[in-house]
C-alpha positions as CSV (number, residue, x, y, z in Angstrom):
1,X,-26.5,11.0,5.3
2,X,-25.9,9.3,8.5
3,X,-24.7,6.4,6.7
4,X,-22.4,8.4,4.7
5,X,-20.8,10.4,7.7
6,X,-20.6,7.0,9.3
7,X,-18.8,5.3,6.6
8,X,-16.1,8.1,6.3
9,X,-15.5,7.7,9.6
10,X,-15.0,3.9,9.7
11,X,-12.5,4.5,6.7
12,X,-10.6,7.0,8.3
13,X,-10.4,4.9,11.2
14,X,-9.4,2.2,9.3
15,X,-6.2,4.3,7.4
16,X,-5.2,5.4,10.9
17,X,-5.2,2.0,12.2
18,X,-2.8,0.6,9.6
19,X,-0.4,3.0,10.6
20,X,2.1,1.6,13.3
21,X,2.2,5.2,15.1
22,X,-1.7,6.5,14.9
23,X,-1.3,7.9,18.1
24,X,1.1,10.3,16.8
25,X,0.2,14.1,15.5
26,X,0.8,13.1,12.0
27,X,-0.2,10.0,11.4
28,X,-0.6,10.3,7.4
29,X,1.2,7.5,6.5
30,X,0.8,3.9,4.7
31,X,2.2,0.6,5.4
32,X,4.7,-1.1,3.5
33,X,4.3,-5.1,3.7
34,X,5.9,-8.1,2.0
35,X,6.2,-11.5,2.6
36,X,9.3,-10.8,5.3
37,X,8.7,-7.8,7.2
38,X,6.4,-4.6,7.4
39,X,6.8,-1.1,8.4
40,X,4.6,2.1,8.3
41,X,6.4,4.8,6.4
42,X,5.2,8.9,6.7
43,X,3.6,9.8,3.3
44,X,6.0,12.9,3.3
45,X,8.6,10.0,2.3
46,X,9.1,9.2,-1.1
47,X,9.7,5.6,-3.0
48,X,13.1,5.5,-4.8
49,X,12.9,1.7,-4.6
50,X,10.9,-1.3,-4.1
51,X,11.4,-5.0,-4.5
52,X,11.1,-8.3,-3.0
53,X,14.0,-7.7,-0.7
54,X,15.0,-3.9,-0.9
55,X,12.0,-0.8,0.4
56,X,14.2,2.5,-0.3
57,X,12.8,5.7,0.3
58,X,14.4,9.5,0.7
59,X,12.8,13.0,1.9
60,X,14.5,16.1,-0.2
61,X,14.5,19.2,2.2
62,X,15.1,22.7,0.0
63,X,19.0,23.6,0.0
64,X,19.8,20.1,-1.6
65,X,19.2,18.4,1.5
66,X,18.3,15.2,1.9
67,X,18.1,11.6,3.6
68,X,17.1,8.4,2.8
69,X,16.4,5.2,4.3
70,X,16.8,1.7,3.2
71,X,15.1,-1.5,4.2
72,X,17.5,-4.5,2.9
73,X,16.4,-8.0,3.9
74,X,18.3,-11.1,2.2
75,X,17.9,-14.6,2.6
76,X,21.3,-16.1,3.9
77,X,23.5,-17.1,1.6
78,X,27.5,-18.3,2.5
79,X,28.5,-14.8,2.4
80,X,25.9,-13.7,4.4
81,X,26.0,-16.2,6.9
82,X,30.1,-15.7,7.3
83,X,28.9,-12.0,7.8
84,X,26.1,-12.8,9.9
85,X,28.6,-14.9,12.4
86,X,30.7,-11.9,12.4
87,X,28.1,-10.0,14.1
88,X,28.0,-9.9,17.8
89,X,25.6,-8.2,19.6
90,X,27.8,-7.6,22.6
91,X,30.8,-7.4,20.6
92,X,32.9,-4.0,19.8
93,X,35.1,-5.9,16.6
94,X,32.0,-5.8,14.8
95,X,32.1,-2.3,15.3
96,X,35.3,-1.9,13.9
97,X,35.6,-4.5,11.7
98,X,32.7,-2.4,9.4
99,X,34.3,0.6,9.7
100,X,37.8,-0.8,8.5
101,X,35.8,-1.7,5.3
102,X,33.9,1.9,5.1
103,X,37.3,3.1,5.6
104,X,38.1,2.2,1.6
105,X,35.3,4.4,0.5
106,X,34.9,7.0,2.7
107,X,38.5,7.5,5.3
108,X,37.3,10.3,7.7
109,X,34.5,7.4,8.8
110,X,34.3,7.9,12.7
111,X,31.9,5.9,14.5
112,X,29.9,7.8,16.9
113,X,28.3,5.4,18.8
114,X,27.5,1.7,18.3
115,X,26.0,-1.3,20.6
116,X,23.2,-3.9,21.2
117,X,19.7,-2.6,20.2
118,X,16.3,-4.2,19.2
119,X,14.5,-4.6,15.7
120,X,11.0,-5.9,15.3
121,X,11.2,-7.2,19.0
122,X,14.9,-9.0,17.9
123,X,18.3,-8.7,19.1
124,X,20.4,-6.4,16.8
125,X,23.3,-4.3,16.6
126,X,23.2,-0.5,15.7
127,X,26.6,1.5,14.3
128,X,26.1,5.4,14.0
129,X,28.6,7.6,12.2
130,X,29.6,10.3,10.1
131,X,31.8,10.6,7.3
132,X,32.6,12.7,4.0
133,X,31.1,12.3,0.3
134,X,33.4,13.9,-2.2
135,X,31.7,13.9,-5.6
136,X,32.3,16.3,-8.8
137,X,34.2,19.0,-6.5
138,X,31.3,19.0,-4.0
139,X,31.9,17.5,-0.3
140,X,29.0,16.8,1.8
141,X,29.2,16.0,5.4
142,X,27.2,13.1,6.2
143,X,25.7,11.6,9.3
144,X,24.0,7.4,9.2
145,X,22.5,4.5,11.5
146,X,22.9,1.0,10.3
147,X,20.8,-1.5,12.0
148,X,21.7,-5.3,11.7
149,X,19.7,-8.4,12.5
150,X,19.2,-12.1,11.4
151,X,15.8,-14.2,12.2
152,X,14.9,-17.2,10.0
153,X,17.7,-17.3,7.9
154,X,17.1,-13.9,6.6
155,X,19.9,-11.2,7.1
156,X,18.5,-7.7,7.7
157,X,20.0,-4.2,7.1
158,X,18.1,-0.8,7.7
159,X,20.3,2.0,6.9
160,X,19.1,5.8,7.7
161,X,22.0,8.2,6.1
162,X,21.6,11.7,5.5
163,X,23.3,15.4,5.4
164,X,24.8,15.8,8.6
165,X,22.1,18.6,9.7
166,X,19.2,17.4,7.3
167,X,19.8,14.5,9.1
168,X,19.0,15.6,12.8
169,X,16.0,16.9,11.6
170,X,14.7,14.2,10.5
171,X,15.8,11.6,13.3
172,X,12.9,11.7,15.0
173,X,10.6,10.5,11.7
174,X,13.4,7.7,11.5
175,X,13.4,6.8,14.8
176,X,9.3,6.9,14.4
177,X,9.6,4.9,11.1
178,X,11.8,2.7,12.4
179,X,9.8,1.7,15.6
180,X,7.1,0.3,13.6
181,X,9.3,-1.8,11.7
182,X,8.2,-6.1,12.4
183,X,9.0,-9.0,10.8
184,X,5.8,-11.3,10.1
């Protein structure tokens, strides 16, 4: 019996000691690892998408709420390189540069804030905002954070977008989720 009560114990150790945040209250989560980058993700999150370069996952709240939140990590290419150089991590034309081109799809954009920030331990640039989906007679007011980086030659892009108060309720899992994020 001992050795039964002491192997459950070493296993639950073991599942809260993948998790990024164990310290937290709710630290049910798993990790997420691939060759690039890992991150530790709260099991109330759900997988929309997964492959080699792209972890997406959303949380549905009742009401048709929702958010999601997007892990993209290329390998440069031309167009990502020109892109990447366009990103300055002290730089407000960045900024607005991005927005222009949101603009096309969605023109009540308005940045909120934006500015030099850290991923995995590596200088990156963050651009809030919020903006308006019309679709099928329906508008939703929506709220986002894009994180950009670049280490070895790989171009990454977390983006955290949700209904504008869905979204504030959830910030702090993002912001949890987000923390744990590392490159390997």
């Amino acid at each position: 019996m001992r050795e039964i009560i002491k192997f459950a114990f070493l296993s639950l150790s073991l599942v809260f000691s993948n998790c990024a945040f164990a310290e937290t209250p709710d630290p049910l989560c798993w990790e997420y690892s691939n060759e690039i980058f890992k991150v530790s993700i709260l099991k109330s999150w759900r997988i929309k998408k997964n492959s080699f370069n792209v972890l997406h996952i959303d949380n549905l709240g009742s009401n048709g709420e929702a958010v999601s939140l997007s892990f993209n990590v290329a390998r440069m290419s031309k167009e990502a390189d020109l892109f990447a150089k366009k990103i300055s991590f002290k730089n407000d034309a960045f900024a607005e540069e991005t927005a222009q081109q949101v603009r096309n799809r969605f023109p009540d954009y308005k940045i909120l804030k934006h500015g030099p920030t850290t991923l995995g331990n590596f200088q990156a640039y963050f651009i809030e905002a919020e903006y308006s989906l019309n679709n099928l007679g329906s508008v939703w007011s929506l709220h986002s954070i894009q994180i950009y980086t670049i280490r070895n030659n790989f171009l990454s892009i977390i983006h955290f977008e949700g209904t504008k108060d869905y979204f504030k309720k959830k910030e702090s899992e993002f912001n949890l989720m987000i923390s744990s994020f590392n490159y390997k």
